[in-house]
OpenMM code with the backbone's topology and positions (N, CA, C; nanometers):
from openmm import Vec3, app, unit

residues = "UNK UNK UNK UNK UNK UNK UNK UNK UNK UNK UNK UNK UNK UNK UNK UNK UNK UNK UNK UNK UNK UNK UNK UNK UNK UNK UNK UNK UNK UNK UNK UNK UNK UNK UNK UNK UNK UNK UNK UNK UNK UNK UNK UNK UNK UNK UNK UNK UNK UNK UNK UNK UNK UNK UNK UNK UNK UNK UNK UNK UNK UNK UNK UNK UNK UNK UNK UNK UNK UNK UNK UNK UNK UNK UNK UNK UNK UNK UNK UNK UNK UNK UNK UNK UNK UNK UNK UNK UNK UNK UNK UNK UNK UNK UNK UNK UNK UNK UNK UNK UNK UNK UNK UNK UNK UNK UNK UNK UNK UNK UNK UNK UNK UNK UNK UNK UNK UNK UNK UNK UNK UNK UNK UNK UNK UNK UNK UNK UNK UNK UNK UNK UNK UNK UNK UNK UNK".split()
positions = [
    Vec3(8.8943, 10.3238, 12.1320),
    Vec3(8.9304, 10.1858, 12.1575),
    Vec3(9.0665, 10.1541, 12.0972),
    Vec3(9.0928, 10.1995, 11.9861),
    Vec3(9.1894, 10.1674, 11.9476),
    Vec3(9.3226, 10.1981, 12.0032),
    Vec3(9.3435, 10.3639, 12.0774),
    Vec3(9.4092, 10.3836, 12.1472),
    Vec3(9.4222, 10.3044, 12.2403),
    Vec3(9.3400, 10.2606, 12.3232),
    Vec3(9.3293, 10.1832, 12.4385),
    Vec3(9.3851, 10.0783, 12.4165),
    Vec3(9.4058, 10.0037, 12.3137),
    Vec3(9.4384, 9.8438, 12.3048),
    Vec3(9.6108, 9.8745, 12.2652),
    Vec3(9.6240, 9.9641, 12.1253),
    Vec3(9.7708, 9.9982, 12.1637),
    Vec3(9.8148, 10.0827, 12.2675),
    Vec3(9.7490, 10.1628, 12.3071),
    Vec3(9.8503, 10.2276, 12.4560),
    Vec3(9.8573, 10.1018, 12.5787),
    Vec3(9.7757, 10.0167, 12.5608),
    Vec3(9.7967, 9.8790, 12.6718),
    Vec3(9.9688, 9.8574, 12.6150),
    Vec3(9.8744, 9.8099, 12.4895),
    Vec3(10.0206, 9.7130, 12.4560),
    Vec3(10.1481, 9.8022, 12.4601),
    Vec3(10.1766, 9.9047, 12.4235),
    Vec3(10.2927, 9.9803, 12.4539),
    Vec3(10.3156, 10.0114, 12.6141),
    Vec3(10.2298, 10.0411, 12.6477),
    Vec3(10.2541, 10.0496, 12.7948),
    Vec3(10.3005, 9.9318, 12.8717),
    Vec3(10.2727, 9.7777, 12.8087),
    Vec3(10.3238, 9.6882, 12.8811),
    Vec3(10.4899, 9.6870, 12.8197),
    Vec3(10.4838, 9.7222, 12.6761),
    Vec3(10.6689, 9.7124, 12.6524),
    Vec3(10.6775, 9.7459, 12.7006),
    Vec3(10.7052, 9.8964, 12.7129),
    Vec3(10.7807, 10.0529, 12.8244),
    Vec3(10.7833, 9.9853, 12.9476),
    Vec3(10.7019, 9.9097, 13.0085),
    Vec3(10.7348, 9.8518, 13.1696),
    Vec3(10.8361, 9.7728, 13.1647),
    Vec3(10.8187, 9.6930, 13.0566),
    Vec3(10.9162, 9.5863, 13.0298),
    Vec3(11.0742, 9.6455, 13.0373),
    Vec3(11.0644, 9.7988, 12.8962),
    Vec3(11.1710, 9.7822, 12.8957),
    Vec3(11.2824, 9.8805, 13.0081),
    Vec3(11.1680, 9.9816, 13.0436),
    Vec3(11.1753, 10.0418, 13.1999),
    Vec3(11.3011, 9.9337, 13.3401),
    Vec3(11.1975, 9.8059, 13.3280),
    Vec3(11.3015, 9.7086, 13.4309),
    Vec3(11.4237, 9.6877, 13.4015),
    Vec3(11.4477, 9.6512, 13.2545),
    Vec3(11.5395, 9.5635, 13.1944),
    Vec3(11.6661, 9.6596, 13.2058),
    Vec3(11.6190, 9.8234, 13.0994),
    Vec3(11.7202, 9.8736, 13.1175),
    Vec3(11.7700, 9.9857, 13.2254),
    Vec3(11.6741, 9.9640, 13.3828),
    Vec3(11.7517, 9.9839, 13.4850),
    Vec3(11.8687, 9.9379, 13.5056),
    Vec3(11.8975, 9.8085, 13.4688),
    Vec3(12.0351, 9.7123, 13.5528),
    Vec3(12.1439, 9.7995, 13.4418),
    Vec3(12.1318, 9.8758, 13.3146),
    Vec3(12.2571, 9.9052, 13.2576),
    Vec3(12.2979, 10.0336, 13.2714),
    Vec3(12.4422, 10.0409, 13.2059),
    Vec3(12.4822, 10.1845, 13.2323),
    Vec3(12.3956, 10.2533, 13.1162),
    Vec3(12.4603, 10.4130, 13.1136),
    Vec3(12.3487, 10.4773, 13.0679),
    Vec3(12.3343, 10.4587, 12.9058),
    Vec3(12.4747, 10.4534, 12.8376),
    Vec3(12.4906, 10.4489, 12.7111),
    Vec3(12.4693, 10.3363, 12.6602),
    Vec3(12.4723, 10.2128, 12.7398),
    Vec3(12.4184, 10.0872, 12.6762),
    Vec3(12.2990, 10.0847, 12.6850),
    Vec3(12.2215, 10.1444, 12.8397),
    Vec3(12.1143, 10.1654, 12.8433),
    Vec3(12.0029, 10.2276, 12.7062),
    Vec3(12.0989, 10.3094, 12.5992),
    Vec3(12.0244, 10.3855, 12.4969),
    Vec3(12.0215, 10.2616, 12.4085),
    Vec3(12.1480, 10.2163, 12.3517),
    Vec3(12.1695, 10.1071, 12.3144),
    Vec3(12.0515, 10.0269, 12.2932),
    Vec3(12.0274, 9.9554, 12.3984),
    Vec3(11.9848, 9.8345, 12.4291),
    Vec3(11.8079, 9.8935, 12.3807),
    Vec3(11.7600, 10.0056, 12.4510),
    Vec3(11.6287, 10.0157, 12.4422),
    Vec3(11.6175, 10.0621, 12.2665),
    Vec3(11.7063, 10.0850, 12.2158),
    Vec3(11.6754, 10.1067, 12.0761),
    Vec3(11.6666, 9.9303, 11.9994),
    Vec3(11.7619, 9.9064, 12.0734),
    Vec3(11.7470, 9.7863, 12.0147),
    Vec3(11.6094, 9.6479, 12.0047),
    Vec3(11.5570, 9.6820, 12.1748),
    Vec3(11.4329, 9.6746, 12.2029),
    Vec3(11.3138, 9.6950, 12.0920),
    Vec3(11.3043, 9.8590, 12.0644),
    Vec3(11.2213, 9.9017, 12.0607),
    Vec3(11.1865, 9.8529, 11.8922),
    Vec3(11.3189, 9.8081, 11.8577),
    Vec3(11.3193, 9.7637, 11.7041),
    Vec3(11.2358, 9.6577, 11.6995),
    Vec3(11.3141, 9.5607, 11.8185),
    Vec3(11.2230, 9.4247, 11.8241),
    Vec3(11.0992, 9.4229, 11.8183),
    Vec3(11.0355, 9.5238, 11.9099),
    Vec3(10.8667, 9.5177, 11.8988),
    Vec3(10.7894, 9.5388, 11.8273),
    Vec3(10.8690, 9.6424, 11.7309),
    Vec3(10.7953, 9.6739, 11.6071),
    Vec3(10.7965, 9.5763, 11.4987),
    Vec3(10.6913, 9.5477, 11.4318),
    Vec3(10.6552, 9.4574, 11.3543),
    Vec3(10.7090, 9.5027, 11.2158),
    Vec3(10.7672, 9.4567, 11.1237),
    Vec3(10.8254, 9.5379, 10.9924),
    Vec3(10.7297, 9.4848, 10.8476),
    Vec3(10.6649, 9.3235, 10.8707),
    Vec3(10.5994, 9.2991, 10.7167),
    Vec3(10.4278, 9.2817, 10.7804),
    Vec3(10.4014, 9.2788, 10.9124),
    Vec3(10.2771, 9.2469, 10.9306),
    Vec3(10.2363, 9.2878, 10.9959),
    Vec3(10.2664, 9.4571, 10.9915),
    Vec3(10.1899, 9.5661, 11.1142),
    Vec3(10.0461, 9.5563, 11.0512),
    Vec3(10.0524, 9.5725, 10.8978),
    Vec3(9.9048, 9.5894, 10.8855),
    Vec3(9.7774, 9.5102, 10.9169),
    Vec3(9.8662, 9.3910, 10.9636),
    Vec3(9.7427, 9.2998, 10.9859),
    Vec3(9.6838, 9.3692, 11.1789),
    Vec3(9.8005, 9.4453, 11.2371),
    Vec3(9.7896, 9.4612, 11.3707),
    Vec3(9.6608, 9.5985, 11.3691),
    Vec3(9.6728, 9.6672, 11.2584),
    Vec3(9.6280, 9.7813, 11.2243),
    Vec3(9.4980, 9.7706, 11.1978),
    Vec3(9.4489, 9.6263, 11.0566),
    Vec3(9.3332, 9.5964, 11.0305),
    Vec3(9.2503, 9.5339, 11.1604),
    Vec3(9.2851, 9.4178, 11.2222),
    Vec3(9.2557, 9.3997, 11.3491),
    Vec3(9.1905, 9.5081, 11.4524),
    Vec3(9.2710, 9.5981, 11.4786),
    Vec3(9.2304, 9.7374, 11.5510),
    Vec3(9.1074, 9.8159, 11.4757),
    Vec3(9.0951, 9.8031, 11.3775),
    Vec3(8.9882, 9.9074, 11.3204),
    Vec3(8.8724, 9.7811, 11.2762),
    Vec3(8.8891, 9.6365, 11.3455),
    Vec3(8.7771, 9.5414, 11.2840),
    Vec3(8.6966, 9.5388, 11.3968),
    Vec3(8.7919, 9.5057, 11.5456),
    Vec3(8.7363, 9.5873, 11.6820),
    Vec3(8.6928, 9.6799, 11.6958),
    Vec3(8.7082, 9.8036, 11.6279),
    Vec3(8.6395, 9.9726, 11.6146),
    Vec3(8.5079, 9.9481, 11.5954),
    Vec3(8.5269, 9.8807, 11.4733),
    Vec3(8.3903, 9.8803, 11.3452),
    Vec3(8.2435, 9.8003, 11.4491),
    Vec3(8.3403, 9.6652, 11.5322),
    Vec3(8.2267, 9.5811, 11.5771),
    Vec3(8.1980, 9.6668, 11.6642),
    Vec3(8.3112, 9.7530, 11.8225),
    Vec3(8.2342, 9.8445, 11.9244),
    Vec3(8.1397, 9.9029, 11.9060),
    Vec3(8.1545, 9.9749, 11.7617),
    Vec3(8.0649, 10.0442, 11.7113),
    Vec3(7.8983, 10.0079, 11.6580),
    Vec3(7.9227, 9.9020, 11.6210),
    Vec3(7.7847, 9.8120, 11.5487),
    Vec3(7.7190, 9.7908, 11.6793),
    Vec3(7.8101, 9.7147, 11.7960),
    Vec3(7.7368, 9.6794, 11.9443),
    Vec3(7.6721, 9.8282, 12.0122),
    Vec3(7.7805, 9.8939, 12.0415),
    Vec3(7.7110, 10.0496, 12.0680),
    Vec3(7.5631, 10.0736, 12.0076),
    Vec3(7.5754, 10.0742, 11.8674),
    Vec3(7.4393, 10.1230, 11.7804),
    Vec3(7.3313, 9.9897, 11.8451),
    Vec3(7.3937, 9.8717, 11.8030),
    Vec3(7.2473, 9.7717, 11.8249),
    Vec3(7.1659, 9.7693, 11.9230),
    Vec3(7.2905, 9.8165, 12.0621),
    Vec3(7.2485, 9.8258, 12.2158),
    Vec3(7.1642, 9.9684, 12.2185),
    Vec3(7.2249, 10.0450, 12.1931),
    Vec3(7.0890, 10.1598, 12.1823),
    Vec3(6.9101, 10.1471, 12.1461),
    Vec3(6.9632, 10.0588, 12.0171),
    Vec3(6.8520, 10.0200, 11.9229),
    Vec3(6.7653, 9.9412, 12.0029),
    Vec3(6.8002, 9.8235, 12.1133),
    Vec3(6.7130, 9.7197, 12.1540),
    Vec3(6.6459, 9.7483, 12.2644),
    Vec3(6.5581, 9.8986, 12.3019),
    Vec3(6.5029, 9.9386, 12.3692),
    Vec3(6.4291, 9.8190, 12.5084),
    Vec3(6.3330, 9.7612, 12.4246),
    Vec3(6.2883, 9.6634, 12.5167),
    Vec3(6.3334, 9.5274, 12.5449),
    Vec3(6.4628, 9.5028, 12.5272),
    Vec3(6.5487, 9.3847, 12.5572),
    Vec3(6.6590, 9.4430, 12.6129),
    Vec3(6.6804, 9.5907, 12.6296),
    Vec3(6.7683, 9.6502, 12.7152),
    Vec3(6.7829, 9.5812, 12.8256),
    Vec3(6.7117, 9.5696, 12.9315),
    Vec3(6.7704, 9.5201, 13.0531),
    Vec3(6.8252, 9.3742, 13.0935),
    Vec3(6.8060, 9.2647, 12.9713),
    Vec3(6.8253, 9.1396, 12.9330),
    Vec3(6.9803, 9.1630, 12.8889),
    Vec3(6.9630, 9.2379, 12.7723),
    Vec3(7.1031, 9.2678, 12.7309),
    Vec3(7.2189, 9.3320, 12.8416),
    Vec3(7.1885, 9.4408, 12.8911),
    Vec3(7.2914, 9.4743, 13.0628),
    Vec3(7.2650, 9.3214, 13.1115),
    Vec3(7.2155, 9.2388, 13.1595),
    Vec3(7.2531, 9.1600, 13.2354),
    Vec3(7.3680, 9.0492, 13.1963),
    Vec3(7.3025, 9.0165, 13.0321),
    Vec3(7.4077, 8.9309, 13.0177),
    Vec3(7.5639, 8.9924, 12.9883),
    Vec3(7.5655, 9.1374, 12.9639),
    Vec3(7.7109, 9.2063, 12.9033),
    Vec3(7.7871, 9.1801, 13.0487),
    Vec3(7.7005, 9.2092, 13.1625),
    Vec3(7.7752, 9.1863, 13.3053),
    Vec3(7.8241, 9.0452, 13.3213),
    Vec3(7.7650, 8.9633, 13.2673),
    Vec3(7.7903, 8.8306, 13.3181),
    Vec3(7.9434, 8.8043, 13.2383),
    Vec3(7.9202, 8.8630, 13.0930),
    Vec3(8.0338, 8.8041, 13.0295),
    Vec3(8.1564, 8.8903, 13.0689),
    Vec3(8.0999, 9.0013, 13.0652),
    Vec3(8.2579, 9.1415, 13.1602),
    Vec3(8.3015, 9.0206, 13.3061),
    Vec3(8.2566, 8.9845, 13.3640),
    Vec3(8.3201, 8.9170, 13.4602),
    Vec3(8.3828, 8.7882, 13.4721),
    Vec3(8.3281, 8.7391, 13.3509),
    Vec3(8.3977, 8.6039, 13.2941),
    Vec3(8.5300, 8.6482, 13.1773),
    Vec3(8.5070, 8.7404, 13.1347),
    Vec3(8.5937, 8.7302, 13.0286),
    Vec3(8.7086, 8.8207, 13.0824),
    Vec3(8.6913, 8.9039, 13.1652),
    Vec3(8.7654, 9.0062, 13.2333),
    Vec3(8.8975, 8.9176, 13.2746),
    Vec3(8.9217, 8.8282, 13.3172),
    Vec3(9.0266, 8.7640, 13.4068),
    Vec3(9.0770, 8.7162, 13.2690),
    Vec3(9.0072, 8.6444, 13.2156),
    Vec3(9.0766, 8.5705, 13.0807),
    Vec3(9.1779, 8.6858, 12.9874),
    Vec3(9.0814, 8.8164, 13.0041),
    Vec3(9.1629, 8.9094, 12.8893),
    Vec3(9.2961, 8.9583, 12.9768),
    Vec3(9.3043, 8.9556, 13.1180),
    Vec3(9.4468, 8.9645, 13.1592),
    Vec3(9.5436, 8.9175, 13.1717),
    Vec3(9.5070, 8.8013, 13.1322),
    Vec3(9.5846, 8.6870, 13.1661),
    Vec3(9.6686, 8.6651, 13.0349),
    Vec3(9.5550, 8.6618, 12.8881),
    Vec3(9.6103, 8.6417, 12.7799),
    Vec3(9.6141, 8.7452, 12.7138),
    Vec3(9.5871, 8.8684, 12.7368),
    Vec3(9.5446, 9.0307, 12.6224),
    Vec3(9.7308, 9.0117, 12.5367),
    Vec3(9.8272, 8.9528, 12.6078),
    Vec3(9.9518, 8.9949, 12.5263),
    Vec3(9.9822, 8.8937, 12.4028),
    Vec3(9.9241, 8.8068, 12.4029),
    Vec3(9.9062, 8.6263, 12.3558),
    Vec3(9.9152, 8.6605, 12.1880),
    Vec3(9.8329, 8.7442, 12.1267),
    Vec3(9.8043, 8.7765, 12.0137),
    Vec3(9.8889, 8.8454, 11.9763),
    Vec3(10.0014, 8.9559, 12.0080),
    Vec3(10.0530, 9.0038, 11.9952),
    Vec3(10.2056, 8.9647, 11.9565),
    Vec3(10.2332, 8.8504, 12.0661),
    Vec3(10.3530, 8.7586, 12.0850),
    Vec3(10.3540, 8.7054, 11.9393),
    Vec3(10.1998, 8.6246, 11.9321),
    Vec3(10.2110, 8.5582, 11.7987),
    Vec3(10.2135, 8.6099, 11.6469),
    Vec3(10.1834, 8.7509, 11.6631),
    Vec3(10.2139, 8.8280, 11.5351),
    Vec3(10.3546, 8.8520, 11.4981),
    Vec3(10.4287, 8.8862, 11.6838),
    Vec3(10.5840, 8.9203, 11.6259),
    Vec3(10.6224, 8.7720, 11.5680),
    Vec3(10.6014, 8.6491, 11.6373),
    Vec3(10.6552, 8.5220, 11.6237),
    Vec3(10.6297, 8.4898, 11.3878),
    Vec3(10.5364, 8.5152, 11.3700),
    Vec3(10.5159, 8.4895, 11.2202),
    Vec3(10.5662, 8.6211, 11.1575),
    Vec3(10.5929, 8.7328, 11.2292),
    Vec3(10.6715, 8.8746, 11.1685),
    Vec3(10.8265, 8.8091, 11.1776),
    Vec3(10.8556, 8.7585, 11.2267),
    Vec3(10.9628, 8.7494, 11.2385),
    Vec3(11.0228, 8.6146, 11.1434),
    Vec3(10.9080, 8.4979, 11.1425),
    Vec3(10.9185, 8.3685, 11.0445),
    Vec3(10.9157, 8.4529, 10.8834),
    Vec3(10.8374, 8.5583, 10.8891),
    Vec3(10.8071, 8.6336, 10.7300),
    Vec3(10.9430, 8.6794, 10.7024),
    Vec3(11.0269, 8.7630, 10.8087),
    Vec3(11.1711, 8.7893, 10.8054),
    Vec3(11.2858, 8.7063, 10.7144),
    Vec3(11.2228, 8.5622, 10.7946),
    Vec3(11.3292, 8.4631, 10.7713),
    Vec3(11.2949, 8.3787, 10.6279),
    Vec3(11.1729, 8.3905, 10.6307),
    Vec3(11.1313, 8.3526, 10.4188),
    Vec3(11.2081, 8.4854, 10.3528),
    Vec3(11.2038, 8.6100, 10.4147),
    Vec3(11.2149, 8.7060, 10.2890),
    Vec3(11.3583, 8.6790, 10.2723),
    Vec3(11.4638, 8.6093, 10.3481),
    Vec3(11.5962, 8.5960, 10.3214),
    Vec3(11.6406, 8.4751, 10.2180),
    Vec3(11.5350, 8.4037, 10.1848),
    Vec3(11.5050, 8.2822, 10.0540),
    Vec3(11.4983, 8.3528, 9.9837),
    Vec3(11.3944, 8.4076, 9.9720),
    Vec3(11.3462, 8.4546, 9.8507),
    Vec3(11.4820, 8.5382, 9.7591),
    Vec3(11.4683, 8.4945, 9.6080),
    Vec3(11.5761, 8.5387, 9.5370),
    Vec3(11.5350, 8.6792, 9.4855),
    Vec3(11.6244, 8.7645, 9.4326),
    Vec3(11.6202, 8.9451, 9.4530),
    Vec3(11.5763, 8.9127, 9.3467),
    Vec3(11.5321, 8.8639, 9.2349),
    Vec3(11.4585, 8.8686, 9.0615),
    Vec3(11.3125, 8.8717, 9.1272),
    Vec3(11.2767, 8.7884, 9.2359),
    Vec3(11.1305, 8.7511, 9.2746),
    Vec3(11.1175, 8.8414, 9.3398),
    Vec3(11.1313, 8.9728, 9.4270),
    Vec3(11.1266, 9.0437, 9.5197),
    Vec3(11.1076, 9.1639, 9.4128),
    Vec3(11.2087, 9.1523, 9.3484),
    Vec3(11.2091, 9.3241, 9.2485),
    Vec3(11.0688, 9.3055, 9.1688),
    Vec3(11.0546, 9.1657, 9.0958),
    Vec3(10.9343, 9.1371, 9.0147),
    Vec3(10.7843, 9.1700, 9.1253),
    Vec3(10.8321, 9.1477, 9.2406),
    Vec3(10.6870, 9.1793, 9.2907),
    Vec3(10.6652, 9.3203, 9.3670),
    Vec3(10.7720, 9.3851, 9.3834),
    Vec3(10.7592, 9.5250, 9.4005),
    Vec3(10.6920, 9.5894, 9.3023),
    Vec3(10.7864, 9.5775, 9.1712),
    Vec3(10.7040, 9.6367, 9.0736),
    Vec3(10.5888, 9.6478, 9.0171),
    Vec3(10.5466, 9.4953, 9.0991),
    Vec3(10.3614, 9.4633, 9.0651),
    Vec3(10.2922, 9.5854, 9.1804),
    Vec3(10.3674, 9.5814, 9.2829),
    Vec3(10.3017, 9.6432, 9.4168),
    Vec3(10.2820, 9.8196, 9.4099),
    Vec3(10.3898, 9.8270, 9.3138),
    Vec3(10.3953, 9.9904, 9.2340),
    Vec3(10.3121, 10.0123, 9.0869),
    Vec3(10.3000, 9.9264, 9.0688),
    Vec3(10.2178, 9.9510, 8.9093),
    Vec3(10.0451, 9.9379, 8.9856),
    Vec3(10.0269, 9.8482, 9.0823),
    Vec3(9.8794, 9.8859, 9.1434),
    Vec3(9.8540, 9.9370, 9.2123),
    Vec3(9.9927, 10.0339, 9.2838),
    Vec3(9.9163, 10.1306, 9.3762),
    Vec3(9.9323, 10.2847, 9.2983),
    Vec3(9.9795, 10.2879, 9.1785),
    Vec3(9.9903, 10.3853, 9.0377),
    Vec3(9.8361, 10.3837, 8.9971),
    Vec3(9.7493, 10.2566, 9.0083),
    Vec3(9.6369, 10.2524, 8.9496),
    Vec3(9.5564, 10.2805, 8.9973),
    Vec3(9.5644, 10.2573, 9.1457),
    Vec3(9.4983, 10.3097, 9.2448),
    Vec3(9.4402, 10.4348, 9.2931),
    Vec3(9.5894, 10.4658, 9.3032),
    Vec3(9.6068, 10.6449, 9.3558),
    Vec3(9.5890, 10.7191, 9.2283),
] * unit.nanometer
topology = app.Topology()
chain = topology.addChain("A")
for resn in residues:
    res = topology.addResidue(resn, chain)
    for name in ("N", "CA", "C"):
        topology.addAtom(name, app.Element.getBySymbol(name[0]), res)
């Protein structure tokens, strides 16, 4: 699953950026898709994109097991999973990119705080971020 949700989402950049940098020549063309490819990547809040992906794993997984488990409510359960696959199916195409938009949109607001923030407060909290992952590991 997890593949599946990021190879969507990468597969919809790459289309994206497939169109865009048809119209250029070739060397801006490199240009430009590097420049792209920067944009999409998230730099302070991938991990939340990461935890997300493995919170979806964890639930497929719990539903998988429970649906096995509910032998004699099995055929109750297929009926209603169909009902909601066909209701929710149109909705997830419509919006599947929605969540994504809004992670770069606050990745990118986190960008624009970290340029406030004064270098005494940044070094002071690195060093917290290295002294507990020293304690950790």
């Amino acid at each position: 699953m997890k593949e599946g949700v990021v190879g969507q989402v990468s597969g919809t950049i790459s289309e994206a950026f497939r169109s865009q940098s048809q119209k250029l020549p070739t060397k801006d063309k490199r240009e430009w898709l590097e420049e792209r490819k920067e944009e999409a990547e998230l730099k302070y809040l991938e991990f939340v994109q990461f935890a997300t992906i493995q919170a979806l794993m964890h639930c497929a997984i719990l539903y998988s097991y429970a649906k096995e488990r509910a032998s004699p409510l099995k055929p109750g359960v297929d009926i209603v999973e169909e009902v909601v696959k066909t209701v929710v199916t149109p909705v997830y195409y419509r919006f599947h990119i929605v969540p994504v938009e809004i992670l770069k949109y606050a990745d990118r607001k986190v960008a624009d705080f970290d340029r406030h923030v004064p270098s005494n407060v940044k070094k002071v909290s690195s060093e917290k971020a290295y002294n507990i992952s020293k304690i950790k590991g």
